[in-house]
C-alpha positions in Angstrom: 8.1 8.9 -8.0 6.8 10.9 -5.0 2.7 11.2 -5.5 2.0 13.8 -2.9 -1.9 13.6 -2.4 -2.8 12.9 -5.6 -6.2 10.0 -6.0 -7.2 8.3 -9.1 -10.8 7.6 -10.2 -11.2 4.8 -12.8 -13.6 3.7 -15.3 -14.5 1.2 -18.4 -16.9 0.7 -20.9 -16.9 -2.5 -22.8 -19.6 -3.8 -25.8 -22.2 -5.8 -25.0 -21.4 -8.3 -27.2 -18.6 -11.0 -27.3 -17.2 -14.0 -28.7 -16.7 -16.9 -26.8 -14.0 -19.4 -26.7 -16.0 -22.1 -27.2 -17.1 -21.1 -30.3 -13.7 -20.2 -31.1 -12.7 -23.7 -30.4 -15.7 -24.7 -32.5 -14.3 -22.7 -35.7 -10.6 -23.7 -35.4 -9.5 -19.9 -34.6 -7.8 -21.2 -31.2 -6.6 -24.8 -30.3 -7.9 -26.7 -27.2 -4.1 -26.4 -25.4 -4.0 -22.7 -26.0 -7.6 -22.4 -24.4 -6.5 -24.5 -22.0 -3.4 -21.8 -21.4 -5.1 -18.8 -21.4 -8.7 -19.6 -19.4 -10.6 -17.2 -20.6 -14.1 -17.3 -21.2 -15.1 -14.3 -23.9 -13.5 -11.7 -25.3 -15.6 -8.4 -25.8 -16.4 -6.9 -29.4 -17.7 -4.4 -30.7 -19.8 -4.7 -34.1 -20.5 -0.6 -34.5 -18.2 1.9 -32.0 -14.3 2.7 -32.5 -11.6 2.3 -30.0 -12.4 6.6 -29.7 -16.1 6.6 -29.5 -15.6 4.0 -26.6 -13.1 6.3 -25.0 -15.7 8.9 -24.9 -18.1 6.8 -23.0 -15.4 5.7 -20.3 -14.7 9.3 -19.9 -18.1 10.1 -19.0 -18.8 7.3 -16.5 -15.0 8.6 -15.1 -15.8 11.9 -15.3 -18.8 11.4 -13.1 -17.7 8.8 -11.0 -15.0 11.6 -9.7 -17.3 14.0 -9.8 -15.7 16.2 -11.9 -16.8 18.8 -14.7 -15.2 17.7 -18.2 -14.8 21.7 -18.8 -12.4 21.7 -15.7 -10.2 19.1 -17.1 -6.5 20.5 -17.6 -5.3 17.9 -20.3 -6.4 14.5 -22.5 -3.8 11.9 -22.4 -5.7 9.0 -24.7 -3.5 5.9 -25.1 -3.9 2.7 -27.8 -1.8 0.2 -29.3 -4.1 -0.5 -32.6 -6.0 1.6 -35.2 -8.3 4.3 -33.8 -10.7 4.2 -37.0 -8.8 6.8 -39.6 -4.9 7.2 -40.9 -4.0 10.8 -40.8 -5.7 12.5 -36.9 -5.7 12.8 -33.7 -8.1 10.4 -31.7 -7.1 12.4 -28.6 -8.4 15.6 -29.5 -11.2 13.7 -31.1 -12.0 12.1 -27.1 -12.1 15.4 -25.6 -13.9 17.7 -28.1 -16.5 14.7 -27.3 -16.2 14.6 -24.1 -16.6 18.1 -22.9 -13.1 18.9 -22.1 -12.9 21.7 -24.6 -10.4 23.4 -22.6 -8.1 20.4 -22.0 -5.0 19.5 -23.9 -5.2 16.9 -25.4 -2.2 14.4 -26.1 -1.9 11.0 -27.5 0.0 8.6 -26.1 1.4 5.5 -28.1 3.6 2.8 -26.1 1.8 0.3 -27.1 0.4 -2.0 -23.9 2.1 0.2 -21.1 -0.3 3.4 -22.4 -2.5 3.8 -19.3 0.8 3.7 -17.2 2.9 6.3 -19.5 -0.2 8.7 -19.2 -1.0 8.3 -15.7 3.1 8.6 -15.5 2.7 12.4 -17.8 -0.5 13.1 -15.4 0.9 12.8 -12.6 4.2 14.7 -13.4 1.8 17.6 -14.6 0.0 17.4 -11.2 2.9 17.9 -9.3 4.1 20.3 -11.3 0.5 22.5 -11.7 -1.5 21.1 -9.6 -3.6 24.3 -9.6 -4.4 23.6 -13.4 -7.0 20.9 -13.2 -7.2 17.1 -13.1 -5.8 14.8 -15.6 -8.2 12.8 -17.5 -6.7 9.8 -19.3 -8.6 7.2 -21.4 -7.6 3.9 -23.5 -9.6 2.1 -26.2 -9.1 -0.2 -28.5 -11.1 -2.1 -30.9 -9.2 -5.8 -32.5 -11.1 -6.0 -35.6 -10.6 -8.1 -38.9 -9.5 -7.9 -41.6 -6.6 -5.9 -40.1 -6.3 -8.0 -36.2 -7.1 -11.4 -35.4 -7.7 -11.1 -31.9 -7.2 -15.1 -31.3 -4.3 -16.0 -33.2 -2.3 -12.7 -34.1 -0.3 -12.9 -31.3 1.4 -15.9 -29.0 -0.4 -16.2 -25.4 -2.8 -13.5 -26.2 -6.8 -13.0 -26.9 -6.9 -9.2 -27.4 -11.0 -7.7 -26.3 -12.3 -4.3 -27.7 -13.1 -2.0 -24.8 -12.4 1.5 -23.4 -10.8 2.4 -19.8 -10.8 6.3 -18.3 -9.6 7.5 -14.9 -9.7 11.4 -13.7 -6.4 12.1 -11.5 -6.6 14.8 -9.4 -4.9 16.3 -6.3 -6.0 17.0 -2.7 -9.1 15.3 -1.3 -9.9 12.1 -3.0 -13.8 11.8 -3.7 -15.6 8.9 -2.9 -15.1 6.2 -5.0 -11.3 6.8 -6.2 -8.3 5.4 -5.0 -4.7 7.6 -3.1 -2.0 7.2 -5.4 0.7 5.6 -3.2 3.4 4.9 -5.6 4.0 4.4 -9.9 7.2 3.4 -11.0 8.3 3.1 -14.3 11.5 1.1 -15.8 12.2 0.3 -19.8 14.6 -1.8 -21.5 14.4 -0.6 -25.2 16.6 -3.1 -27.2 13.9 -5.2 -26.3 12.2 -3.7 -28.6 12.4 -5.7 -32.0 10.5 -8.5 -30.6 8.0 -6.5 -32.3 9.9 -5.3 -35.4 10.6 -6.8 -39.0 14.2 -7.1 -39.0 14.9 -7.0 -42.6 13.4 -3.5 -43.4 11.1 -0.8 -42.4 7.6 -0.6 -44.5 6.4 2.4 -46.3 3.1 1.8 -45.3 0.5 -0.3 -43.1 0.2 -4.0 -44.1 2.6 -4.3 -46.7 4.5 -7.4 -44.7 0.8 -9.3 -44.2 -3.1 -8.4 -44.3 -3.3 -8.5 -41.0 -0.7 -7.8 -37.6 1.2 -10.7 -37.5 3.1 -10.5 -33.9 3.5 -14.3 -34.1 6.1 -13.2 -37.2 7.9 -10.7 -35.3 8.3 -12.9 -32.3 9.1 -15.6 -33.6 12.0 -14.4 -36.1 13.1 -12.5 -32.3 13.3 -16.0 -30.4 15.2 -17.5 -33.4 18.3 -15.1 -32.9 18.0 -14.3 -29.0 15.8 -17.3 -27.5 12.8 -17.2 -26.2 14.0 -18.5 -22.4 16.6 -15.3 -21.9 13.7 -13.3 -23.5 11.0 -14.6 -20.9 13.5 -14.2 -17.9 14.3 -10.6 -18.3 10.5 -10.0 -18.5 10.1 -11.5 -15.1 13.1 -9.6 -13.6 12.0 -6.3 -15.2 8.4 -7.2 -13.3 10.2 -7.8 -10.4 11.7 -4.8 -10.5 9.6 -2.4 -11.3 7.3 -4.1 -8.6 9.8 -4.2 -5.6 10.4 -0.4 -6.4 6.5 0.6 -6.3 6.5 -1.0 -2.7 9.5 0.6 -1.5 8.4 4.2 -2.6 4.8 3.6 -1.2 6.6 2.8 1.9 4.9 -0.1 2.4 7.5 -1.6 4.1 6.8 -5.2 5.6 2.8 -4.5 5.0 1.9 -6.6 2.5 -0.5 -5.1 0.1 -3.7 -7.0 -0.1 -3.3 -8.5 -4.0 -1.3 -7.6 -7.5 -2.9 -7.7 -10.2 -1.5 -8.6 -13.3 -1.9 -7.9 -16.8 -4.7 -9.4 -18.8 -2.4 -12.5 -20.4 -4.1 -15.7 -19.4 -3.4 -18.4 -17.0 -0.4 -19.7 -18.3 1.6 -16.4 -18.2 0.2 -15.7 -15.2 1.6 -18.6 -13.9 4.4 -18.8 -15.3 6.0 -15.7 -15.8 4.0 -13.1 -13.4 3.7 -15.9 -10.6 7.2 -16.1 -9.9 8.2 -12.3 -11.0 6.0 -11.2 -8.1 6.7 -13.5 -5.3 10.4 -12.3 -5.6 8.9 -9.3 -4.4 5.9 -9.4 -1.9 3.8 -12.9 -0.6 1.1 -10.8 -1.9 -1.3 -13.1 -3.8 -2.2 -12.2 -7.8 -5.0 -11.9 -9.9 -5.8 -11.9 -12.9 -9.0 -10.5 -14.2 -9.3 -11.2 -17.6 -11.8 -13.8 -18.2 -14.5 -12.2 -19.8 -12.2 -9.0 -21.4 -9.3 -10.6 -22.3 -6.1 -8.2 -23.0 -7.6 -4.5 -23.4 -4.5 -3.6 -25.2 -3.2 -0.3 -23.4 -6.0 -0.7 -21.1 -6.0 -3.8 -18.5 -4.2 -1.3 -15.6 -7.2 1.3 -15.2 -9.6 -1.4 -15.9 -7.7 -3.7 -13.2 -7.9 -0.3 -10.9 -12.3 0.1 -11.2 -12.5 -3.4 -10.0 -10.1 -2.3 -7.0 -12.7 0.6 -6.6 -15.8 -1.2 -7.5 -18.0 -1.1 -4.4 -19.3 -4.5 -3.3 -16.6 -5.8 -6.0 -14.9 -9.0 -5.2 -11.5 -7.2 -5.5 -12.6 -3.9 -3.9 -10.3 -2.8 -1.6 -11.7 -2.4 1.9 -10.5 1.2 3.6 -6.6 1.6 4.2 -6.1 -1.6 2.1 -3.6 -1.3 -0.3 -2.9 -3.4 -3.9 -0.7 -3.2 -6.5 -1.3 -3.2 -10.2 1.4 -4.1 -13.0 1.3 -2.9 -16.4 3.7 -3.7 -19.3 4.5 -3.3 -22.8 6.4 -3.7 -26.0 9.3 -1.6 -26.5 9.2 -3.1 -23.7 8.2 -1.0 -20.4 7.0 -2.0 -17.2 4.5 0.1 -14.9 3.8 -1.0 -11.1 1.3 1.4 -9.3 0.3 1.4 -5.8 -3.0 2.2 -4.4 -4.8 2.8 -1.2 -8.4 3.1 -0.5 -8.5 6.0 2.0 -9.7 5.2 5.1 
């Protein structure tokens, strides 16, 4: 989609505390080969705060990092993938009664790990569309606890962290600090999405199939009828896709942009799968920067965009640089924004 002169300002707020693989390994939770795979370090956690309350704390630090007044915010857009903390509410208007933005409207926004990229995608619609309004703040959080999540071995090929992500998007001048918006593009493939989904029945309530999410179930029952080889190449030609599209509509043309960084799914994936999706598209080398968060759930693409803003950051983008930063999930949807530090 055509972006106009719209910027993006990211944020994230992550516990102080985490777990580390090695004592993972230690307690049998994870295998030496599958820490071998994914090369990680830690995963975050948080012992006290919900996925919502941590939202609130990335929206300040966003909030102030763009310079921006939460009363002046025109909408909320708060994405997640697990439980927000109670069964029957909205965590969205929760985030922006606490943040400030009592004006806002406030939206929440479930596509599981895709989130930050559907409401960046709704924010920046609304921009073009009303760009008098306001900015756009959108925040993710998520918080892996037990009984109901094993972050180590609920899912295969990924360690899931507890953190929070914000960005304000806003048009015109772009403060210091965020990043131009040079391109998002967005593709789906929904019958993709019972790899997620018990195929016998539909449940009448939370946690009736097992105590806890149980993606290894899903996924495995998916592979047994469709195979997991046809399943893991369309993922890498969606990613190529969606990538090779971003670049055209930036018009970046032969210009390489300076790295892509990938979604938070360890070294193997990243190898694997996201290695060979991307060089179909652009020499551009990739990165992923998930050793000490591990997968953020929805929010690994604004947390991936604060280290591209971070000053002094390894990954900070020097002025006029460009990168590009993929999102994707279940259902399953792929994101690929393009960004420019302007110059």
């Amino acid at each position: 989609m055509s972006t106009g002169r719209m910027w993006i300002a990211a944020a994230e707020w992550l516990p102080s505390t985490a777990a580390k693989t090695v004592d993972a390994l230690a307690a049998g939770r994870v295998t030496a080969q599958e820490a071998e795979a994914m090369g990680y370090e830690q995963l975050p956690v948080s012992h006290d705060l919900s996925a919502p309350q941590m939202a609130v704390r990335a929206a300040r630090r966003a909030l102030e990092r763009a310079g921006v007044s939460a009363g002046g915010v025109a909408a909320v857009l708060h994405a997640w993938t697990y439980y927000q903390g109670h069964d029957f509410w909205s965590p969205a208007h929760y985030v922006a009664a606490e943040a400030g933005a009592h004006g806002a409207v406030p939206t929440g926004i479930q596509q599981m790990c895709n989130g930050a990229g559907a409401a960046l995608r709704l924010a920046l619609h609304q921009l073009a569309a009303s760009p008098a309004a306001g900015p756009v703040l959108i925040t993710t959080a998520d918080r892996f606890a037990r009984p109901g999540f094993d972050r180590w071995g609920g899912d295969y090929g990924v360690w899931y962290g507890d953190g929070a992500t914000a960005a304000v998007v806003g048009t015109g001048h772009a403060p210091e600090g965020a990043l131009t918006v040079r391109a998002l593009h967005t593709r789906a493939v929904p019958v993709l999405e019972s790899a997620h989904r018990d195929a016998a029945t539909f449940h009448a309530a939370p946690h009736l199939a097992s105590a806890a999410v149980d993606v290894r179930r899903t996924k495995k029952a998916y592979f047994g009828v469709h195979g997991k080889e046809p399943f893991l190449d369309r993922l890498g030609r969606e990613t190529t896709a969606a990538l090779a599209a971003a670049l055209a509509e930036a018009g970046a043309g032969t210009r390489e942009p300076r790295c892509v960084l990938l979604p938070r799914l360890g070294a193997a994936t990243a190898r694997d799968v996201y290695g060979p999706a991307v060089a179909r598209a652009t020499g551009a080398p990739t990165a992923d920067l998930g050793e000490r968060t591990g997968h953020l759930g929805a929010g690994d693409l604004l947390s991936n965009l604060a280290a591209l803003a971070a000053p002094g950051g390894p990954h900070a983008l020097e002025p006029g640089e460009r990168a590009a930063v993929l999102s994707a999930g279940a259902g399953f949807t792929w994101s690929t924004l393009v960004v420019q530090r302007p110059t």
